[in-house]
DONU-109539 format. One record per residue (C-alpha): x, y, z. Coordinates in pm, whole numbers, plus 32768, in hexadecimal, padded with zeros to 4 digits. Layout:
<nodes>
XYZ
...
</nodes>
This chain:
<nodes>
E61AB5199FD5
E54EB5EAA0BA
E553B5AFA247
E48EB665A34E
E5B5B73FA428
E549B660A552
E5E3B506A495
E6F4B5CFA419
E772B62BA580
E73AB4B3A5F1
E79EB3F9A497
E848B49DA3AB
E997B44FA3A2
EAC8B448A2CA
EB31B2E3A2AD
EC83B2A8A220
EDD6B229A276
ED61B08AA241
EE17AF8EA201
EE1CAE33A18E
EDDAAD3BA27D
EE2AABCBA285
ED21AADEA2F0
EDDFA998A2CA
EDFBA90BA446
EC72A964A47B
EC57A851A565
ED4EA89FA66E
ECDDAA0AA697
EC31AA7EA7B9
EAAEAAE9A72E
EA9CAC45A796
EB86AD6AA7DE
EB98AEF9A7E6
ECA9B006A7EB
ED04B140A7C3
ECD1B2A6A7E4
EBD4B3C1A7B9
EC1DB543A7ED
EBB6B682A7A5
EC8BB7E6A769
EC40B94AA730
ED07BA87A6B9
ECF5BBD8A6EB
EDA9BD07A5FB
ED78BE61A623
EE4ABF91A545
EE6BC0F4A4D6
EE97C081A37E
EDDCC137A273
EDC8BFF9A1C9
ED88BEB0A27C
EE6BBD96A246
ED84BC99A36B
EC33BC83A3B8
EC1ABD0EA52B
EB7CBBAEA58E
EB53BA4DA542
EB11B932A5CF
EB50B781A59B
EAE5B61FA61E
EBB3B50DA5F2
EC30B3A8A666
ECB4B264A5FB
EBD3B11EA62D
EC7FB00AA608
EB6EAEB5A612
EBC0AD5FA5EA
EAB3AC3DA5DB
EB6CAAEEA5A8
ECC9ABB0A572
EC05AC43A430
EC90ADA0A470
EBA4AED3A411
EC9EB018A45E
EBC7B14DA44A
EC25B2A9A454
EB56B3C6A424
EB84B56AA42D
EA7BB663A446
EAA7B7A8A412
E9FFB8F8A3D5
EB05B9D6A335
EA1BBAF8A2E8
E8AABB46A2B0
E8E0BB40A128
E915B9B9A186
E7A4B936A211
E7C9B7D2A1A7
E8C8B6F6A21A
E905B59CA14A
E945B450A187
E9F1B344A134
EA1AB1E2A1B5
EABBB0D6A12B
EB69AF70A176
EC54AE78A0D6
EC45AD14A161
ED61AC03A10A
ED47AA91A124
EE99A9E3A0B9
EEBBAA6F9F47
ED44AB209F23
ED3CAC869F8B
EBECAD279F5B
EB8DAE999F48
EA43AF2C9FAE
E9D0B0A69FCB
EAD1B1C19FAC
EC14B1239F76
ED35B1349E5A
EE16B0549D97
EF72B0909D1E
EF9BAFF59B98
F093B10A9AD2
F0F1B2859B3B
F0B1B2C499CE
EF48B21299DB
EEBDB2179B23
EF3BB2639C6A
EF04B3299D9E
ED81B3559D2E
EC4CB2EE9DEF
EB33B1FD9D7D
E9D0B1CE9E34
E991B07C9DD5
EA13AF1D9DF6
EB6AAE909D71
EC1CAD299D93
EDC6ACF79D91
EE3AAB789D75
EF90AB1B9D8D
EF79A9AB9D8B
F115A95A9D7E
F1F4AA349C87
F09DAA7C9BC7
F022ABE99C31
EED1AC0D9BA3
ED94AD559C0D
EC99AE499BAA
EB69AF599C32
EA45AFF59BBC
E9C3B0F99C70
E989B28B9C5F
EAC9B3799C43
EA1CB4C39C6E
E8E0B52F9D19
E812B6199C4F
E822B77C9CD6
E71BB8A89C2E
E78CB9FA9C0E
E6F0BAB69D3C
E706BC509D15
E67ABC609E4F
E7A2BBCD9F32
E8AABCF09FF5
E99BBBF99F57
E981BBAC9E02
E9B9BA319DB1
EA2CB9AE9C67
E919B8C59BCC
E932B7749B50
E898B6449A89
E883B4DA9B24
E970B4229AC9
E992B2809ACF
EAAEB1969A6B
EB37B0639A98
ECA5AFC89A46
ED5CAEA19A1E
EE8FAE269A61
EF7FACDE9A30
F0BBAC879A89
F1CDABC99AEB
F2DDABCE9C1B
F400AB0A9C25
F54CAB089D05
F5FFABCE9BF9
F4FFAC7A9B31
F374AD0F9B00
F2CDAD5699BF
F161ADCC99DA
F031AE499902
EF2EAF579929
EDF6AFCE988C
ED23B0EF9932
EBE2B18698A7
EB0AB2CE993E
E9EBB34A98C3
E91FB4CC9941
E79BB47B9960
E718B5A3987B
E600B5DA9902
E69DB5EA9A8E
E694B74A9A67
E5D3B87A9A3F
E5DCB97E9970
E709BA5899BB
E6E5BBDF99C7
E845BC3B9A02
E8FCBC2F98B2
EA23BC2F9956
E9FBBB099A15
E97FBA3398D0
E9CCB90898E4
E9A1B7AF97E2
E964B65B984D
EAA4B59C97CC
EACBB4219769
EC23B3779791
ECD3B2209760
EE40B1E397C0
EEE2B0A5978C
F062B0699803
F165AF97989F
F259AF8F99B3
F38EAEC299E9
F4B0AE5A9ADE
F5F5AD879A66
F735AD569B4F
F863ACB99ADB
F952ABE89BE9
F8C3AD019CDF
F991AE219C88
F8E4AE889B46
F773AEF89B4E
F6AFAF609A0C
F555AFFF9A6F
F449B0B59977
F2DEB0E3992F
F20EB17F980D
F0AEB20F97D7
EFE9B22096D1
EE9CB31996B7
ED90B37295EA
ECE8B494966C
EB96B51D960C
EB9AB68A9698
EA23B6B8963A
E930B58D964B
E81DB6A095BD
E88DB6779458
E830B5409381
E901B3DD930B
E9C0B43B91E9
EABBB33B9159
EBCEB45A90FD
ED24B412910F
EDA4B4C19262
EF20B48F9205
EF88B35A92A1
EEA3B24592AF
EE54B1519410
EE29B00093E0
ECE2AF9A934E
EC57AF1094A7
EC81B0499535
EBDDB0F2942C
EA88B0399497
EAB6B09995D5
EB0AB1EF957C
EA5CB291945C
EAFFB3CB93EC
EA6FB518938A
EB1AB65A9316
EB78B6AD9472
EC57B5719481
EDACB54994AC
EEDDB40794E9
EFFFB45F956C
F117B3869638
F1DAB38B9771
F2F0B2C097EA
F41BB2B498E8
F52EB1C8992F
F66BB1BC9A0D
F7B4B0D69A1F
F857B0D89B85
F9B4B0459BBF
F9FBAFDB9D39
FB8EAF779D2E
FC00AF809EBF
FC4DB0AA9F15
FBB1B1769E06
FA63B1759D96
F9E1B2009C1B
F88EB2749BB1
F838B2F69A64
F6D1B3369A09
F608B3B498E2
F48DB42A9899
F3CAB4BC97B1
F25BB5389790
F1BAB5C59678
F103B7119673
EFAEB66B9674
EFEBB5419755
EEA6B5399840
EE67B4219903
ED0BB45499D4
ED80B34D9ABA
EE85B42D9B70
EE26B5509C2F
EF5EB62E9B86
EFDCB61F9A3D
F12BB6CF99E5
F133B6C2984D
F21CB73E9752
F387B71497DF
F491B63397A2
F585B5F498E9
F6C7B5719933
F77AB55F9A5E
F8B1B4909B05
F91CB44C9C43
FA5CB38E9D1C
FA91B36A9E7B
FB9FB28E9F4C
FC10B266A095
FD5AB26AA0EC
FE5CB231A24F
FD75B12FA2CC
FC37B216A2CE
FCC9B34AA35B
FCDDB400A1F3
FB81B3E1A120
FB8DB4C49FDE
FA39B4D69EC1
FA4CB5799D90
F921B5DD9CA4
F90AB6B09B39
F795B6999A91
F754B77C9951
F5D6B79598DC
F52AB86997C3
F3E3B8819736
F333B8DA95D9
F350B7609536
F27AB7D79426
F34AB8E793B4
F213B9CD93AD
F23ABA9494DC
F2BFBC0E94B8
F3D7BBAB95A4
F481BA85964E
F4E4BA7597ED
F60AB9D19825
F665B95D99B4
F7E4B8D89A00
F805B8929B73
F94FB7D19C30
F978B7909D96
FA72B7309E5A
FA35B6C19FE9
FB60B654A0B3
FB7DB5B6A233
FC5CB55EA2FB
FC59B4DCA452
FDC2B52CA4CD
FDB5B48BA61A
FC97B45BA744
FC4EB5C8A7B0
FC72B695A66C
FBE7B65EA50D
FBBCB762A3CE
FAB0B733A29C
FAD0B825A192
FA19B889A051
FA59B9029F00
F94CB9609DEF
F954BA309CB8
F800BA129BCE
F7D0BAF29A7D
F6ADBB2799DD
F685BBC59869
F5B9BC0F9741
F615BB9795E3
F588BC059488
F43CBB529445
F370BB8A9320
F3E2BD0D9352
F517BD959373
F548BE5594DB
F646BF82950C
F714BF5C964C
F655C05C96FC
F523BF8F9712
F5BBBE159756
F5A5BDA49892
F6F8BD4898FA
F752BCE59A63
F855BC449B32
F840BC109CBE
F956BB999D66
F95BBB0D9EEF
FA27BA909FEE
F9EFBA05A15B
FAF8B97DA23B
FA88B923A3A2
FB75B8AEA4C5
FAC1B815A5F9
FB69B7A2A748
FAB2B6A5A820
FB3DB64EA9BA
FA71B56BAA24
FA88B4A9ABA2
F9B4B3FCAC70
F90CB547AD1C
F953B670AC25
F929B6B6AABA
FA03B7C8A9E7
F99BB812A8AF
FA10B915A7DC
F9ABB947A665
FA3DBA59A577
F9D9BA83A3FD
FA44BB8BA2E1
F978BBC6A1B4
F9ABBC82A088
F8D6BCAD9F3E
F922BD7B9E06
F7F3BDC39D33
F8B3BE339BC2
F7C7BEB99AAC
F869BEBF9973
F774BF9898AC
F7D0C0F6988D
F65CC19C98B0
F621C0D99A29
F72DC0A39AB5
F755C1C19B9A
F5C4C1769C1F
F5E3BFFD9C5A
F79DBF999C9B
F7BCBF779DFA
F883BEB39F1A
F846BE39A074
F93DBDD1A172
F8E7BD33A2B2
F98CBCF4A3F9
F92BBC15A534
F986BB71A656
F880BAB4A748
F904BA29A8B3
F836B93FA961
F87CB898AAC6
F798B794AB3D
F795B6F2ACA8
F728B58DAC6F
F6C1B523ADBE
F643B653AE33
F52FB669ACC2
F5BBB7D0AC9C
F661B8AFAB82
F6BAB9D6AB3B
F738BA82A9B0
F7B7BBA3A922
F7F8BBF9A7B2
F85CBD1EA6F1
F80EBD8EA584
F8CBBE96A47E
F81ABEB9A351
F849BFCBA255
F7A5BFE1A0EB
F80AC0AA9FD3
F771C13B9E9E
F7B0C25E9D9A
F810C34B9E9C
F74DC2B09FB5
F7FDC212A104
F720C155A1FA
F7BEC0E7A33A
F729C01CA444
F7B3BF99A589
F71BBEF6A698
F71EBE2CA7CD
F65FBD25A820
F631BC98A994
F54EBB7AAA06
F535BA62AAE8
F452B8FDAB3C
F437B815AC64
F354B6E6ACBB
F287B6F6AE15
F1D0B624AEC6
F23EB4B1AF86
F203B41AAE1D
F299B527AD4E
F121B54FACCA
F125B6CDACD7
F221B757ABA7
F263B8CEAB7A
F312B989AA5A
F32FBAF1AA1D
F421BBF3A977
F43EBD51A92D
F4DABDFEA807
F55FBF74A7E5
F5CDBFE8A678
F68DC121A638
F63DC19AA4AC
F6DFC270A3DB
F6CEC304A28B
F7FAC3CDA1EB
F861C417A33C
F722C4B6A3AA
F621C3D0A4A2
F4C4C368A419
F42FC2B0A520
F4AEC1A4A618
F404C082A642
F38DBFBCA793
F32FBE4BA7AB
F27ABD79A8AF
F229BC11A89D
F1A0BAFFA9A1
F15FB99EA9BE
F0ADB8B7AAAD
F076B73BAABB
EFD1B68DAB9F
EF88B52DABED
EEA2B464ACF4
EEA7B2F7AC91
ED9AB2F7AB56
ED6EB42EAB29
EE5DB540AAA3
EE25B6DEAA6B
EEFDB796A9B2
EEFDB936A9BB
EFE3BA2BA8BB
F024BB9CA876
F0D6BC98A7CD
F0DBBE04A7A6
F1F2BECDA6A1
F1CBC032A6CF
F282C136A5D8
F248C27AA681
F1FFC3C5A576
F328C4A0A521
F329C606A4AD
F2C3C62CA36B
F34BC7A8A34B
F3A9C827A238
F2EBC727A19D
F3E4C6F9A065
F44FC61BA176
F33AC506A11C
F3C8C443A029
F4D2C3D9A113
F3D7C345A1FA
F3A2C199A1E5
F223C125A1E2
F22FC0BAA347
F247C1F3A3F7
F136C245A4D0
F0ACC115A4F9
F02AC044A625
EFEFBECAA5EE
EF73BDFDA6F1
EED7BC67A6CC
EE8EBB92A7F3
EDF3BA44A7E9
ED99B913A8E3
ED6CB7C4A8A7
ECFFB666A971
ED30B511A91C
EC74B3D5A9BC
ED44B273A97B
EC6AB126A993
</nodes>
């Protein structure tokens, strides 16, 4: 959609962010009212990098309009931004879901939740209806998924292409007091001829056709046994181009969705399902849960797709001494190549145990456990150890924290030790990539209550270690904030950091941090100001054998600074 620059400045916005609203009492609401807030912000980011990690500038409008005419509610918020030249045309998108009693209507840009197998968390321009007239749940949309974008080789920034796209779904279902069982059918469909001609073989792409059909479902039993699952169905077209052809594609969809769905060569069915039993005895609580997803499960109605693994994980947690104990325990395993035809299989195994325990007013501790592998099996070749991946990481975390709290001061003081052990088991890499990282800290903050004023303090040990490599770190960190002004409208925050670095004994470089904060408020309005700066000064790089012990950040000088202002209605 094109727009002159001087509409975009004034009109286009990003709407999002709205939500159902119930017109039922109509006749007791007052006709007209307005709220909420518009603002604008701006930030700055200058550095010595060779290669930029931030544009040096950008810029973006935004508010929250909240309207109400007859206590129909029409919430409106909207972003504009300008990120970089490479991005010369902002987009829109408004959209609004009115409710009366058991109708709920979508118009514009809006979405719909139906299955996480078949559609959810995507975006539809077009119009959509949800009734729930008692235990009866009952919806569908039509509307556009995708916008169609051409392959331009003249943009700074490349941008992948793609084909229009429109779709519609359907959905029915029922919700009782102890259980939900609910259907779903989704279809998509890529305009062919949305698109020009693409020059850049390597940014071919096919206009696809897809139909997904699938369930979800909800049973509890005398409230301490829960059964939950859901399962997809798709039939995939990856290339539109190609003619109907009534081959067998493997596995065959119902005949109904085979005249929605013709299939060509490029066609392919495949399932998906998960489902889960939880256990909730008093005062332990039991989760199992179990998924799988076949290598060519697609579903065009969800923005990502993880295919091809089969999961299962389990979990416990209680409480214990009248809340002052809480203990959770997890283990999920997960692997891939369902098919059998991959050269190699990746297997995951991952357990957790967290533990807290409040041991009296003033003094608490939370600690951590974790140890995850990760390792190749034989696939349709047979690997030598020296080129399997095989991996185990290990961590633990155990933080005390003391709180003295009275009616003018605040103590708090926060320590935490952290350890991870990186363990490669294959003999070729091992010595490059086995590692292990402890950490040490300990944060004091004081905070005068009725004087708005604070002060904190925290120091850092880190030290890294690799092969024959030893990186040590320690710093300080000092900083302070305080509220001014009769009203406290006036808020001020800043700190300044000082880090001492080491490697194998010999320095590389300390490091030097600055930030600042500022609030302020006058009735309506509200500004907001921030910086930072982190400075690693150089070091002598003589002899220069001496290079590969210095990290990426030396030398560097990072600086960003923004302000802000914010009008409330």
């Amino acid at each position: 959609m094109k727009v002159d620059k001087a509409y975009l400045v004034i009109f286009l916005l990003l709407f999002k962010s709205l939500s159902a609203q119930d017109f039922t009492d109509i006749k007791e609401k007052k006709p007209f009212e307005i709220s909420g807030s518009v603002g604008a912000g701006t930030n700055f980011y200058t550095s010595n990098e060779v290669y930029k990690t931030r544009d040096p500038f950008n810029w973006s409008l935004y508010g929250n309009v909240n309207m109400k005419i007859y206590g129909f509610e029409l919430p409106f918020s909207f972003n504009v931004a300008q990120f970089s030249t490479s991005y010369t045309t902002p987009f829109a998108q408004l959209g609004v879901s009115p409710t009366y009693k058991w109708i709920k209507v979508h118009v514009g840009y809006r979405s719909m939740s139906m299955n996480p197998l078949v559609f959810d968390g995507q975006t539809f321009l077009g119009a959509g209806v949800e009734l729930s007239p008692g235990k009866f749940r009952i919806g569908g949309f039509y509307g556009r998924l995708n916008k169609a974008i051409s392959e331009d080789t003249t943009a700074d920034r490349r941008v992948e292409p793609q084909y229009s796209r429109l779709g519609y779904g359907i959905k029915a279902g029922y919700e009782g007091k102890n259980g939900s069982f609910g259907l779903q059918l989704f279809h998509a469909k890529d305009n062919k001829e949305s698109v020009k001609t693409i020059l850049d073989t390597l940014n071919t792409i096919f206009p696809q056709e897809n139909t997904v059909i699938g369930s979800i479902w909800s049973v509890t039993i005398a409230k301490v046994l829960s059964f939950t699952g859901n399962i997809g169905m798709s039939m995939l077209n990856r290339n539109s181009f190609y003619p109907e052809t009534d081959a067998s594609t493997g596995l065959e969809m119902p005949k109904f969705v085979n005249k929605i769905n013709k299939s060509n060569v490029t066609s392919a069915f495949s399932f998906a399902g998960k489902a889960g039993i939880n256990l909730s005895l008093k005062p332990i609580k039991l989760a199992v849960n179990y998924q799988r997803i076949q290598p060519d499960y697609i579903s065009l109605g969800m923005p990502y797709t993880v295919n091809d693994v089969e999961a299962y994980n389990a979990s416990a947690s209680t409480t214990l001494f009248k809340g002052k104990l809480n203990l959770n325990g997890a283990f999920s395993n997960q692997h891939n190549n369902l098919s059998k035809s991959l050269i190699s299989e990746i297997h995951s195994r991952v357990g957790n145990v967290t533990v807290f325990a409040n041991l009296g007013q003033h003094f608490n501790i939370s600690s951590n456990g974790n140890i995850a592998r990760v390792f190749q099996k034989n696939g349709i070749v047979e690997l030598s150890d020296s080129v399997k991946m095989d991996q185990t990481m290990i961590s633990f975390m155990v933080s005390p924290n003391l709180i003295f709290n009275s009616e003018k001061i605040n103590h708090t003081i926060n320590t935490s030790f952290t350890y991870t052990n990186l363990n490669d088991h294959n003999p070729v890499t091992s010595a490059q990539v086995q590692g292990n990282n402890m950490n040490v800290s300990t944060n004091y903050s004081l905070q005068f209550t009725k004087a708005f004023t604070g002060v904190n303090t925290g120091v850092n040990y880190s030290i890294y270690g690799q092969k024959d490599l030893r990186y040590q770190s320690t710093g300080i960190n000092i900083g302070a904030n305080t509220q001014l002004l009769k009203q406290h409208q006036l808020g001020l925050q800043g700190s300044v950091g000082y880090f001492f670095n080491q490697s194998n004994g010999e320095k590389v470089g300390n490091n030097i941090s600055f930030t600042f904060n500022a609030n302020m408020s006058a009735k309506k309005h509200s500004f907001g100001l921030f910086s930072s700066y982190l400075i690693t000064p150089p070091i002598d790089l003589n002899p220069l054998n001496k290079l590969e012990i210095v990290p990426y950040s030396v030398n560097t000088k990072n600086f960003s600074a923004g302000v802000n202002y914010t009008y409330q209605f």
